[in-house]
VOBAVEX-287983 format. One record per residue: residue in three letters; x, y, z of N, C-alpha, C in turn. Coordinates in nm, 2 decimals. Each point is the difference from the previous one (the first is absolute). Example, Ala and Ser with C-alpha at 12.3 -4.5 7.8 and 13.67 -1.06 7.14 Angstrom:
residues 2
{resn = ala; n.xx = 1.32; n.yy = -0.57; n.zz = 0.78; ca.xx = -0.09; ca.yy = 0.12; ca.zz = 0.00; c.xx = 0.09; c.yy = 0.12; c.zz = 0.00}
{resn = ser; n.xx = -0.04; n.yy = 0.11; n.zz = -0.07; ca.xx = 0.09; ca.yy = 0.11; ca.zz = 0.00; c.xx = -0.08; c.yy = 0.11; c.zz = 0.08}
end
This chain:
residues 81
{resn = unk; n.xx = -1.49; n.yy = -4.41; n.zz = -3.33; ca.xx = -0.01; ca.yy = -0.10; ca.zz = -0.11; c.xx = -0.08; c.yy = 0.07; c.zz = -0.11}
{resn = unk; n.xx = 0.06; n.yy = 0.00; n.zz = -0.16; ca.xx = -0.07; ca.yy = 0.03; ca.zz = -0.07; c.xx = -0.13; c.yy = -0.06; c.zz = 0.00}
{resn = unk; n.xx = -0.09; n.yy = 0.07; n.zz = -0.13; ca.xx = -0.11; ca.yy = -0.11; ca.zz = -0.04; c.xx = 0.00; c.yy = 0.00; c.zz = -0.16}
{resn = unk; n.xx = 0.00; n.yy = -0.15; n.zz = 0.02; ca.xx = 0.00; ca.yy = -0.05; ca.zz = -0.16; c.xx = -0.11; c.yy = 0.12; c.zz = -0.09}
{resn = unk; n.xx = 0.03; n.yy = 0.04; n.zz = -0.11; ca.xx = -0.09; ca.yy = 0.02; ca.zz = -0.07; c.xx = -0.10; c.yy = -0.11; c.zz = -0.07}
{resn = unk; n.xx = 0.05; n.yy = -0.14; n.zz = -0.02; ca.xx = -0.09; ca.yy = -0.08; ca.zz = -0.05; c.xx = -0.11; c.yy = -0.06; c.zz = 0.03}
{resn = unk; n.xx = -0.13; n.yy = 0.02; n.zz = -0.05; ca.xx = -0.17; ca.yy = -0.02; ca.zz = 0.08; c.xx = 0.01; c.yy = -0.12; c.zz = 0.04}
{resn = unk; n.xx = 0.05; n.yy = -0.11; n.zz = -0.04; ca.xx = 0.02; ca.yy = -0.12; ca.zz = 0.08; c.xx = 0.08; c.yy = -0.03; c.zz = 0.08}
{resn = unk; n.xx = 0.07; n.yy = 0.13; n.zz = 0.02; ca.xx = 0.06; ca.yy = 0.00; ca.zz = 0.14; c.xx = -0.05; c.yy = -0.01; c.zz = 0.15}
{resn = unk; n.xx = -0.05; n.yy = -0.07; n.zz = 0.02; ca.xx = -0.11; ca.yy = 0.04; ca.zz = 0.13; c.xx = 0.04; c.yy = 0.02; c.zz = 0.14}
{resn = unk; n.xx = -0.05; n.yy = 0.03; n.zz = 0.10; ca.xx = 0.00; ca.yy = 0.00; ca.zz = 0.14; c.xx = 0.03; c.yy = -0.12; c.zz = 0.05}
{resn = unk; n.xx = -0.11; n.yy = -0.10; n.zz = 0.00; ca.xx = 0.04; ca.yy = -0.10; ca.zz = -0.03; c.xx = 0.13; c.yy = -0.05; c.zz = -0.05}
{resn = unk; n.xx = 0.04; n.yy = 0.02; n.zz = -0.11; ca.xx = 0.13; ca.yy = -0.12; ca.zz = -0.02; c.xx = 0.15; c.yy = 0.13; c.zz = 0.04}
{resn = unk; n.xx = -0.05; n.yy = 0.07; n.zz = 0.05; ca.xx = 0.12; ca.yy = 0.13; ca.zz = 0.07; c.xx = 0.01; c.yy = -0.10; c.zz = 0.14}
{resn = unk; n.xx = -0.06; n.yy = -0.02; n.zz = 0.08; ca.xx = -0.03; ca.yy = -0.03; ca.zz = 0.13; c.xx = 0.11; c.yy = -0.14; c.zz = -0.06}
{resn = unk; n.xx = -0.08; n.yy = -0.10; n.zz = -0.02; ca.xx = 0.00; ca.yy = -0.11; ca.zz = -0.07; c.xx = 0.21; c.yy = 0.00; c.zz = 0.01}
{resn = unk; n.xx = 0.00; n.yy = 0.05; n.zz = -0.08; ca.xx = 0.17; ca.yy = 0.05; ca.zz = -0.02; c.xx = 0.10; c.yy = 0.03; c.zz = 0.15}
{resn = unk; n.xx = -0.09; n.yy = 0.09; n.zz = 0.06; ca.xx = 0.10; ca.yy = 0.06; ca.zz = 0.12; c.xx = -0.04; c.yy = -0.12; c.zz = 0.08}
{resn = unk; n.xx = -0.09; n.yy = -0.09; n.zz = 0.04; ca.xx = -0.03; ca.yy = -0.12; ca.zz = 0.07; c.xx = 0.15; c.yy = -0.10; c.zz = -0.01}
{resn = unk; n.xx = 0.01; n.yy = 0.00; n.zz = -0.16; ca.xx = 0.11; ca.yy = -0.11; ca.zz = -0.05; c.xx = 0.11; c.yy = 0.05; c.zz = 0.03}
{resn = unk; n.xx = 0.04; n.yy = 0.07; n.zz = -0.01; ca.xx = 0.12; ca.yy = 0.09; ca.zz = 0.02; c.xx = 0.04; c.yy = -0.03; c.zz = 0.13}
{resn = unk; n.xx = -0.11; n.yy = 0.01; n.zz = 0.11; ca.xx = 0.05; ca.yy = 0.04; ca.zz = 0.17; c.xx = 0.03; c.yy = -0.18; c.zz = 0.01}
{resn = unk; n.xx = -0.09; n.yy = -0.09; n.zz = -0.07; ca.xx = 0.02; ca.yy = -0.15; ca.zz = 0.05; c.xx = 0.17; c.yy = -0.01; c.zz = -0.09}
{resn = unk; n.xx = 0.00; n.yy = 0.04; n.zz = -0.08; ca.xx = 0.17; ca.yy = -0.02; ca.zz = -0.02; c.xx = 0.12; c.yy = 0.10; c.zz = 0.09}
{resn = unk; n.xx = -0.04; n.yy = 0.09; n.zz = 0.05; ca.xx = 0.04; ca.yy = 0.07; ca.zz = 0.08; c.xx = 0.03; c.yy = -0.10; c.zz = 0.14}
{resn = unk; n.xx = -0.12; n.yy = -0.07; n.zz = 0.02; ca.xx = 0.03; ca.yy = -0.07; ca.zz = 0.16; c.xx = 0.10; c.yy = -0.11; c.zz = -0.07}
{resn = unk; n.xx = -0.04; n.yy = -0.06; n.zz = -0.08; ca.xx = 0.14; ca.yy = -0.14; ca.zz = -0.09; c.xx = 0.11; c.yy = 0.04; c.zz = 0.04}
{resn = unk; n.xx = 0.03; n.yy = 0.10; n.zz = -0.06; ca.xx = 0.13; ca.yy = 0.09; ca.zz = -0.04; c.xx = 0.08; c.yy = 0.01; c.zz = 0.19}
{resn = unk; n.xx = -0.09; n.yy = 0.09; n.zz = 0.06; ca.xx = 0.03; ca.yy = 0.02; ca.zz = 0.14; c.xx = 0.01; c.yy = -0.12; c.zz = 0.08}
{resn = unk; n.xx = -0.07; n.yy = -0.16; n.zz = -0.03; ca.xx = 0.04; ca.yy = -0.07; ca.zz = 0.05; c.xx = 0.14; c.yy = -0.07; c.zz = -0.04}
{resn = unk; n.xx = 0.01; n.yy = -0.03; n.zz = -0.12; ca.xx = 0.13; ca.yy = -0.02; ca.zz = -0.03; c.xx = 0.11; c.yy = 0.06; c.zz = 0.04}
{resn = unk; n.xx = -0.01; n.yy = 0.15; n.zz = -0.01; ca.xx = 0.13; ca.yy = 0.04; ca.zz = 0.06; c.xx = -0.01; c.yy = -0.02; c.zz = 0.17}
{resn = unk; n.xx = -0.11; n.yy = -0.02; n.zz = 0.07; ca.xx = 0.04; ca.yy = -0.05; ca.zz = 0.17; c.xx = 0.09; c.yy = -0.14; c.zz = -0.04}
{resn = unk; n.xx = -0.05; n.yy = -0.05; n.zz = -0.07; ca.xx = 0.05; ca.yy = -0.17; ca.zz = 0.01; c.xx = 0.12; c.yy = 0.04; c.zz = -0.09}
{resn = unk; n.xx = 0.05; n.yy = 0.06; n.zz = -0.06; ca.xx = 0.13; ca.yy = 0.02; ca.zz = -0.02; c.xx = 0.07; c.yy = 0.06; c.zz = 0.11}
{resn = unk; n.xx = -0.03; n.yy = 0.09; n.zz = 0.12; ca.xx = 0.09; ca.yy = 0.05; ca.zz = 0.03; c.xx = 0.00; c.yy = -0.11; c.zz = 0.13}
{resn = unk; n.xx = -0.06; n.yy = -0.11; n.zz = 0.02; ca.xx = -0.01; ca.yy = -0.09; ca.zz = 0.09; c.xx = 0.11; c.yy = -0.10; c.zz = 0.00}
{resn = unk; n.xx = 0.01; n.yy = -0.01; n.zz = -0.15; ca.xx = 0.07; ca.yy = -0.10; ca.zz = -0.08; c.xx = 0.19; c.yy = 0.09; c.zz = 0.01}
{resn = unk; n.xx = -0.03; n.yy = 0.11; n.zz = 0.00; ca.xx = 0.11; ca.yy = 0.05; ca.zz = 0.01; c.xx = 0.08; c.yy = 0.02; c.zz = 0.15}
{resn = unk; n.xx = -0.10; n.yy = 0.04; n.zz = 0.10; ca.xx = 0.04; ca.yy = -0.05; ca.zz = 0.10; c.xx = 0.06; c.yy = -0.08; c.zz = 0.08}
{resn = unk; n.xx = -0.05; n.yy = -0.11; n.zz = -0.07; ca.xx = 0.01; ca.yy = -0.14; ca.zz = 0.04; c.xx = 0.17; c.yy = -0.01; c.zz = -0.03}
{resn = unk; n.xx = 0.00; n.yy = 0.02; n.zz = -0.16; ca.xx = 0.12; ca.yy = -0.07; ca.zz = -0.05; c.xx = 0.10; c.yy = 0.13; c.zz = 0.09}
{resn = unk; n.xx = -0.04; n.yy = 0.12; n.zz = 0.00; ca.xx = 0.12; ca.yy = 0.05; ca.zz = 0.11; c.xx = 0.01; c.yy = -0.09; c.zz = 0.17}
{resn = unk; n.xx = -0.05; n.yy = -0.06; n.zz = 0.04; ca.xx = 0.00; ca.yy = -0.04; ca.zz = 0.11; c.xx = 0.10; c.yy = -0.09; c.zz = 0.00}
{resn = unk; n.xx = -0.05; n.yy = -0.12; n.zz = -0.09; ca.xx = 0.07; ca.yy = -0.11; ca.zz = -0.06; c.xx = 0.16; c.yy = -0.01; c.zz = -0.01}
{resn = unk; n.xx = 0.03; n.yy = 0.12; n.zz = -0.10; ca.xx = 0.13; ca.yy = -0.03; ca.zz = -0.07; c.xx = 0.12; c.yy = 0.06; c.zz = 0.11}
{resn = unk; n.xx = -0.05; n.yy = 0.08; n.zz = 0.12; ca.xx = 0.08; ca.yy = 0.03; ca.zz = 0.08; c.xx = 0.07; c.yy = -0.12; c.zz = 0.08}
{resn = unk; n.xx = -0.10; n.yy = -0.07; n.zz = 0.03; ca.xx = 0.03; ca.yy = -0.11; ca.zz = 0.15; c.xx = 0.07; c.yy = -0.09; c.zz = -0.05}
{resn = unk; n.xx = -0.03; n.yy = -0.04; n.zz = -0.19; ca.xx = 0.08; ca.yy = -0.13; ca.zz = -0.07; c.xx = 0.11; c.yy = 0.03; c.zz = -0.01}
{resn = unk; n.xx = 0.06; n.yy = 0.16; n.zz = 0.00; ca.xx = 0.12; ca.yy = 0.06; ca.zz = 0.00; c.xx = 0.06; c.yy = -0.04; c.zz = 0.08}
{resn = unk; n.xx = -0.05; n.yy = 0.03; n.zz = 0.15; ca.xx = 0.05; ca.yy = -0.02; ca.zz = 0.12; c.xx = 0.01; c.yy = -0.10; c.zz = 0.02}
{resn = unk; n.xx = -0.09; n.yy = -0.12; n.zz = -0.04; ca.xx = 0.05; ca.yy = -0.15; ca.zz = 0.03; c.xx = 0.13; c.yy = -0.08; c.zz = -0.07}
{resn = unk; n.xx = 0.02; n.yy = 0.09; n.zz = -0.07; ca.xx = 0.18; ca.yy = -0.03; ca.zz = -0.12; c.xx = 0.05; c.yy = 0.00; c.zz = 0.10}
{resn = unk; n.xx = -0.02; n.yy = 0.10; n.zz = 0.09; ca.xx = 0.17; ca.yy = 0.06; ca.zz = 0.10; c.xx = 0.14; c.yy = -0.02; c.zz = -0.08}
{resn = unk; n.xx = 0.05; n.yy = -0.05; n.zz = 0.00; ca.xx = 0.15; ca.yy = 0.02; ca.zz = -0.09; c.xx = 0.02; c.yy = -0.08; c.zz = -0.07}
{resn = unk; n.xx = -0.10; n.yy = -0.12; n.zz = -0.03; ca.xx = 0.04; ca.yy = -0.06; ca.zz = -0.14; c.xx = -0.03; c.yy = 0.06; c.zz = -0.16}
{resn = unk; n.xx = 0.12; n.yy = 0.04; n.zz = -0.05; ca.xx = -0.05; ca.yy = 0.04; ca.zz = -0.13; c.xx = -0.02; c.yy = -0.02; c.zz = -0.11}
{resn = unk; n.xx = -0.03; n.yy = -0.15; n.zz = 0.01; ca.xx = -0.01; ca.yy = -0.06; ca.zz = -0.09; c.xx = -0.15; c.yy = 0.00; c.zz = 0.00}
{resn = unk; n.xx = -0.12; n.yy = -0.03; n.zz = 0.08; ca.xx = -0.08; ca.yy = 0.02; ca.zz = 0.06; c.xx = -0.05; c.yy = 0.15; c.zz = -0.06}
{resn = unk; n.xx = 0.04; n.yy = 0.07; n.zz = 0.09; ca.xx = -0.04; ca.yy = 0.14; ca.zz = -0.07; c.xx = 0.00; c.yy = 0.08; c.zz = -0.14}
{resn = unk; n.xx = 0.09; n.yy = -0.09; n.zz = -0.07; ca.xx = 0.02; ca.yy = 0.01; ca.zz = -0.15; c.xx = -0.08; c.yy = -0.02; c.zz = -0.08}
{resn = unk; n.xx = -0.03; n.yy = -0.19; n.zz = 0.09; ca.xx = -0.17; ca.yy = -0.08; ca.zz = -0.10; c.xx = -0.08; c.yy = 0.10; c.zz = -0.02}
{resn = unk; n.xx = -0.04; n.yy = 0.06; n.zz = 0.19; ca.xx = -0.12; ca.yy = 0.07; ca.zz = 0.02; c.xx = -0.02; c.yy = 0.11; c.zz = -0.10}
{resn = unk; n.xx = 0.09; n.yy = 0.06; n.zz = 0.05; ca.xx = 0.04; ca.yy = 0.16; ca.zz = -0.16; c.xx = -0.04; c.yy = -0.04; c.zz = -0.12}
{resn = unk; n.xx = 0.08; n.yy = -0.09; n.zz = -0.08; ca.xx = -0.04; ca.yy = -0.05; ca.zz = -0.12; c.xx = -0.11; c.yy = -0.05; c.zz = -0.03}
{resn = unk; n.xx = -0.06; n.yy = -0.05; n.zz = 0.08; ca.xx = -0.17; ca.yy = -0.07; ca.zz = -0.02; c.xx = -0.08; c.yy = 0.19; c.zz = 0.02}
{resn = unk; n.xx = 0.06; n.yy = 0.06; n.zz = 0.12; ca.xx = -0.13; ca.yy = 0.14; ca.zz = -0.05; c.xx = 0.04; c.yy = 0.06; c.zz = -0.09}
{resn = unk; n.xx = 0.14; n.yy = 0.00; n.zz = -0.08; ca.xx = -0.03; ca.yy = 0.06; ca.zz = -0.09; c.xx = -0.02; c.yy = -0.04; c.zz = -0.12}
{resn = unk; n.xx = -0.01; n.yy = -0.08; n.zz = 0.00; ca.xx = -0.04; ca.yy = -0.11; ca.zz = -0.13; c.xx = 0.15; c.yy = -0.05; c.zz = -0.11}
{resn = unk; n.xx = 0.11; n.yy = 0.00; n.zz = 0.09; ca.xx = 0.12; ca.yy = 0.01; ca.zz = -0.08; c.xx = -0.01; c.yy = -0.20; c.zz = -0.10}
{resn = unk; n.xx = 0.04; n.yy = 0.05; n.zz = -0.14; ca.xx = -0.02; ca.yy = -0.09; ca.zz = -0.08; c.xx = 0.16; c.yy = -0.09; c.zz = -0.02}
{resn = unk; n.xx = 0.00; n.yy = -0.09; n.zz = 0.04; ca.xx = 0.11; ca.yy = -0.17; ca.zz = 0.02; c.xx = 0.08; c.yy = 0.06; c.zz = -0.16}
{resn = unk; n.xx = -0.08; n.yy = -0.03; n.zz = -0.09; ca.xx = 0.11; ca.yy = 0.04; ca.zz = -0.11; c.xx = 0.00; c.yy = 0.15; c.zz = -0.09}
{resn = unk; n.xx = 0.12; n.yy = 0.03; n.zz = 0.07; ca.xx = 0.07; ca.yy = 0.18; ca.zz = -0.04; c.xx = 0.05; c.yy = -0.01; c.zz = -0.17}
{resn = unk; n.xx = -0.02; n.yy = 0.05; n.zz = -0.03; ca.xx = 0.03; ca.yy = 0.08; ca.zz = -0.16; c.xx = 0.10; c.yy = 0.10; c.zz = 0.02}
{resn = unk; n.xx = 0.14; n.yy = -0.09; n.zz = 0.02; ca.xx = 0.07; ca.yy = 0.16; ca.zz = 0.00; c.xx = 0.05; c.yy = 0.01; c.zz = -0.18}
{resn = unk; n.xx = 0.04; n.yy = 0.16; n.zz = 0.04; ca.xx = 0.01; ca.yy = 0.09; ca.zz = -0.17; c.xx = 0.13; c.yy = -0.11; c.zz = -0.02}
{resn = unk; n.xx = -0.05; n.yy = 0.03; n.zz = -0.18; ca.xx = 0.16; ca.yy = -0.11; ca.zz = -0.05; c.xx = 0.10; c.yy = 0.13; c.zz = -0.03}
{resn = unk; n.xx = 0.08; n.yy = -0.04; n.zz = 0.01; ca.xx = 0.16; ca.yy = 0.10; ca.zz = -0.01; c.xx = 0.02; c.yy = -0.01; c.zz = -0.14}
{resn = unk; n.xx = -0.01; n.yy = 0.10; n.zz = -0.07; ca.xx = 0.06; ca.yy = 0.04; ca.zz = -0.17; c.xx = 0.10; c.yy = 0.12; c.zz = 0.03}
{resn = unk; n.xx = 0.11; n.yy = -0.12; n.zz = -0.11; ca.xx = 0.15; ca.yy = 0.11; ca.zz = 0.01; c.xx = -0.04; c.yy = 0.12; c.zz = -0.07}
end
């Protein structure tokens, strides 16, 4: 790590700095466990709801379109001669 040239730069507020840094460091590291928990999860999930369709596909369609967020009214292109 460089060192500041500026005299009000102190030891003190160096430390001070790398202190804050590591406590956003642990933030950061917790959120990504709890995202990859959350990610987990939703893989566990969306397999078995699959398998509970069995062969209705009307069922399995809802399911699809609700994960993928499909929107009720489509915009299709208008036709110019």
């Amino acid at each position: 790590m460089l060192k500041s040239e500026a005299p009000w730069y102190s030891d003190r507020l160096r430390s001070t700095k790398i202190n804050s840094l590591m406590v956003h460091f642990e933030i950061y590291r917790e959120l990504c466990t709890n995202l990859y928990t959350i990610i987990g999860e939703k893989g566990c999930f969306y397999p078995i709801e699959i398998e509970e369709c069995g062969r209705d596909q009307k069922k399995l369609f809802k399911l699809t379109s609700n994960l993928m967020g499909s929107n009720a009214n489509v915009n299709f292109p208008v036709y110019v001669h």
